[in-house]
ZANU-996679 format. One record per residue: x, y, z of N, C-alpha, C in turn; residue in three letters. Coordinates in pm, whole numbers, plus 50000, padded with zeros to 5 digits. Each point is the difference from the previous one (the first is absolute). Example, Ala and Ser with C-alpha at 12.3 -4.5 7.8 and 13.67 -1.06 7.14 Angstrom:
BEGIN
513194943150780499115011950000500905012050000Ala 499655010549928500825011950006499235010950073Ser 
***
This chain:
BEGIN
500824988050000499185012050000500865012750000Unk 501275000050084500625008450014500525006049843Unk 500894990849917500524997049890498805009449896Unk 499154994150046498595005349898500025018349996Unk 499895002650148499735011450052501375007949925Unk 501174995650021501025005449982500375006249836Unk 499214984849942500075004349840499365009149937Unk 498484998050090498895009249927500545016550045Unk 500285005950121500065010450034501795001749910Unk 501174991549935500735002449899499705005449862Unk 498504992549966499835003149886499375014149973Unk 499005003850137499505010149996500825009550002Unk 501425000250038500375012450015501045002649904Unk 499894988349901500744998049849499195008549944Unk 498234999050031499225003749912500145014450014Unk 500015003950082500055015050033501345004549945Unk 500924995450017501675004949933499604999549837Unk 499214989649955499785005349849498605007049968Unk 499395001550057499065009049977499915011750018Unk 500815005450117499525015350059500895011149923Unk 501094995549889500355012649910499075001649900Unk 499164989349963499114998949898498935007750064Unk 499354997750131498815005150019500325012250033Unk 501335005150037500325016850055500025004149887Unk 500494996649882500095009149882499115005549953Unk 498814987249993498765001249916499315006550111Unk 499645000250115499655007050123500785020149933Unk 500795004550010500965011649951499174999249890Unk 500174994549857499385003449918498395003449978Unk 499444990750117498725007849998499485007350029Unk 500775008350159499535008950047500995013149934Unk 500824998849883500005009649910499525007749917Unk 499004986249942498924996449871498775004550095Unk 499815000450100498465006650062500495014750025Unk 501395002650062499965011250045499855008449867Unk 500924997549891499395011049878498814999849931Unk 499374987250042498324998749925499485010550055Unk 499685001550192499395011650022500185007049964Unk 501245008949943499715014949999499055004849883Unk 499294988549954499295008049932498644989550066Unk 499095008250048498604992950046499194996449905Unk 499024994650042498805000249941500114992349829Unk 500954989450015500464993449837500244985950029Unk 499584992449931499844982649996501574996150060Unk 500234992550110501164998750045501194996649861Unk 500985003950018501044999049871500135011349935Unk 498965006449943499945009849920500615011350056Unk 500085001850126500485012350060502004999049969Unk 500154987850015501464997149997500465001949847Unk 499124992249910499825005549855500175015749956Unk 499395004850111499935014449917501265007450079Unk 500014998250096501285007250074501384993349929Unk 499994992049957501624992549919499655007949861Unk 498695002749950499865003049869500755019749987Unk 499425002150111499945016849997501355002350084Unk 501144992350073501355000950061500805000349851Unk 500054987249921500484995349893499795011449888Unk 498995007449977499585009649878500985012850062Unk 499435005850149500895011650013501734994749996Unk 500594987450025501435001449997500205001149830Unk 499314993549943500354998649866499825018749923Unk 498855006550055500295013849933500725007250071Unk 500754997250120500775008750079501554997949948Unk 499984989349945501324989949909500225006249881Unk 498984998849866500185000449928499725011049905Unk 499345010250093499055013049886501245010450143Unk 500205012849941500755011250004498505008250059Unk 498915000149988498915006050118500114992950119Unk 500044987649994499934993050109501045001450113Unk 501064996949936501145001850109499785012950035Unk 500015014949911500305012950049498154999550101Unk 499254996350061498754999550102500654988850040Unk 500654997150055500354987850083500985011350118Unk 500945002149892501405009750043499625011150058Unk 498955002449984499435018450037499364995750149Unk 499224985250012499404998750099500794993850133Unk 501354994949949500834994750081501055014050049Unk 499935004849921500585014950045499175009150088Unk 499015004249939498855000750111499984995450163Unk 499734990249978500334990650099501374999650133Unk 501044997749891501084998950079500105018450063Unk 499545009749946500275013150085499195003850047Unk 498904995750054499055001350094500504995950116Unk 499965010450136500114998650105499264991050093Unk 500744990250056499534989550063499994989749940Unk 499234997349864499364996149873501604992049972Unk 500695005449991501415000949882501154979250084Unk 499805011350184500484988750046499524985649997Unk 498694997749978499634988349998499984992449828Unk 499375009849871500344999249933501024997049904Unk 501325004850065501024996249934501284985750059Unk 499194998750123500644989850072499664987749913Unk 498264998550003499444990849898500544994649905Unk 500295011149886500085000549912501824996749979Unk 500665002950109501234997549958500114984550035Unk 499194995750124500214986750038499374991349852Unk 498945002349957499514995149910501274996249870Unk 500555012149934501145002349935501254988350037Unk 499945002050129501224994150028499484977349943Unk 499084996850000499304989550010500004995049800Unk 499425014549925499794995449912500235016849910Unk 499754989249861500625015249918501285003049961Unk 500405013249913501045000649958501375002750162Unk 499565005450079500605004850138500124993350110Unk 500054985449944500034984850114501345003150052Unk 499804998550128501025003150091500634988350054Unk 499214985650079499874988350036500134993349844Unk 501584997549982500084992549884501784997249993Unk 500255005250093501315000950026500954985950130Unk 499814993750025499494991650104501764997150040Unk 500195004750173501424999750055499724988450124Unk 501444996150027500064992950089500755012750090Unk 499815003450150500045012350050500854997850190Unk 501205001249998500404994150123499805007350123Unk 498904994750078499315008250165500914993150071Unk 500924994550006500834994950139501394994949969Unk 500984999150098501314993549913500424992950142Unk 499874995850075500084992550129499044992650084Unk 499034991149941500444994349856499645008049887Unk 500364996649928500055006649847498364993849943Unk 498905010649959498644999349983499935004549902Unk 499294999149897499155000849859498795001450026Unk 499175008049917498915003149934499955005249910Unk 498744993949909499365004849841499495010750023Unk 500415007749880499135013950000500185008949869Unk 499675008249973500175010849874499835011550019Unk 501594998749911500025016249990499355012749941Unk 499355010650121499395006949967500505013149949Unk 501095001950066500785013749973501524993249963Unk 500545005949877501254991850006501205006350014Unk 499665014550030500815012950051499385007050112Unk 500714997650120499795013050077500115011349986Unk 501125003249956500895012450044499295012449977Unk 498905002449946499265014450014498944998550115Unk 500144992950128499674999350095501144998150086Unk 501125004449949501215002250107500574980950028Unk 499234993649931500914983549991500924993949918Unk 500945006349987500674996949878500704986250012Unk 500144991549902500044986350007499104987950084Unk 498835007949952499234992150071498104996449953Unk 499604992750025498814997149908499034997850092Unk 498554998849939498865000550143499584983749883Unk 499354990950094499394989549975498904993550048Unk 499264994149971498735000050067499874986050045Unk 499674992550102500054988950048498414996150030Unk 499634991849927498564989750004499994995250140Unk 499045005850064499454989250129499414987049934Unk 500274988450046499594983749962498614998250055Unk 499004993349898498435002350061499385016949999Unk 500305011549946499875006450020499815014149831Unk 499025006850020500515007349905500685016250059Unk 500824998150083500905008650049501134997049952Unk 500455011250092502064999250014500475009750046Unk 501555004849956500295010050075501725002449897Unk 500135013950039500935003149904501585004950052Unk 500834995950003500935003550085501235005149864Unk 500665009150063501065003449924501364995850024Unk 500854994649904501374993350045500905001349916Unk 501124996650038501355003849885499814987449896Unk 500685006749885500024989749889500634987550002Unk 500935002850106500864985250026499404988950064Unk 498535008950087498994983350000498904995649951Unk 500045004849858499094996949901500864990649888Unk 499044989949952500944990749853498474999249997Unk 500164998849819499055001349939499474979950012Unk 498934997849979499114984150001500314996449896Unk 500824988049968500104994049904499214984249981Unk 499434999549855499324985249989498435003150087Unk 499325009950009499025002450020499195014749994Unk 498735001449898499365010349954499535008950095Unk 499675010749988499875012650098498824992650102Unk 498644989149895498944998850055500264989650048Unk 501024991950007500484987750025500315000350170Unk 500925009749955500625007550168498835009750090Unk 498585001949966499385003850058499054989350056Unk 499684990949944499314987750013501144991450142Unk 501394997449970500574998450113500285007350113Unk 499915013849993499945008150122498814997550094Unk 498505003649936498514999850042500024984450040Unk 500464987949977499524987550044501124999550108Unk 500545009950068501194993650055501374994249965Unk 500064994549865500854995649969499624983650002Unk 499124991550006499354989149937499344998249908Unk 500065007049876499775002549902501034988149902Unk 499424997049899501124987549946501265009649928Unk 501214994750029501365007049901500414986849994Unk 500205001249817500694993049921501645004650052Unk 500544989550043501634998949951500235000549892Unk 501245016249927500494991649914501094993250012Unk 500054989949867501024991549976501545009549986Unk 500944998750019501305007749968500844995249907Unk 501015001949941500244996449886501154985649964Unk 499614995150107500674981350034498574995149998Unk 499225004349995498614991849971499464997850182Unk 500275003450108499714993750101499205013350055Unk 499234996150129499395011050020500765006950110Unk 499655013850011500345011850104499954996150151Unk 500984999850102499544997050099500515013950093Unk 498754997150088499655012750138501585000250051Unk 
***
């Protein structure tokens, strides 16, 4: 009976180790897919998400591609950014946004960043500033460090001598291993005797 007990409450919690990224995702994806359905009321569920992807997608495309568009985009973000009060929240947005995606991706740069040398400590991170010195830091760079589980972090500034750039892994690669902690899968590579890399 014991044996029994032991297997069934094994399997159950197999079941849960393969199920619960599947059901969190699709769980995330739905309460995405409802949250933009509402904003438009009073419309056959779906349709609201329909029309809000339809009318996001039309303004980037004339804000992209027509010379009216961008110059009412530019006038309103200007607007915007020099309005008092208005400006600070506005342009924080908008730069964090920038920094994420777009021509002005900032997080794409991905360092291994040394916080300790007794023992000697590592962390992933990217570089956000890759010059101080018109903030009085000369030889020195600001970088931004991913809290794990988290969509935070925090940005510390340090000399260039404890930054080396990430090799054998993509900006989004190295953000995916920061946010999971670092249990995220990394491929070894092979080195050039054919054998693999060791720690």
């Amino acid at each position: 009976m014991r044996r029994i007990a032991s297997v069934l409450l094994r399997s159950f919690l197999q079941g849960l180790i393969l199920l619960s990224p599947i059901a969190l995702t699709g769980y995330l994806l739905f309460t995405i897919f409802m949250s933009v359905d509402r904003l438009i009321p009073s419309v056959p569920p779906g349709l609201g998400f329909l029309l809000v992807l339809s009318v996001v997608t039309t303004i980037g495309y004339l804000g992209t591609r027509f010379f009216l568009g961008r110059w009412l985009f530019d006038s309103f973000s200007y607007v915007m950014a020099h309005t008092p009060g208005v400006k600070y929240i506005y342009s924080s947005i908008r730069d964090v946004i920038n920094s994420f995606v777009g021509d002005k991706k900032r997080f794409n740069k991905a360092v291994w960043v040394r916080v300790g040398n007794d023992p000697e400590i590592w962390r992933i991170g990217f570089i956000t500033q890759k010059d101080m010195e018109p903030l009085g830091m000369a030889g020195h760079v600001a970088v931004y460090l991913p809290h794990s589980y988290a969509i935070s972090g925090w940005v510390i500034v340090t000399s260039k001598d404890n930054v080396k750039k990430v090799e054998d892994m993509t900006a989004g690669e190295a953000m995916k291993f920061a946010v999971s902690g670092g249990v995220t899968t990394v491929e070894e590579p092979e080195n050039q005797h054919g054998t693999e890399n060791k720690l």
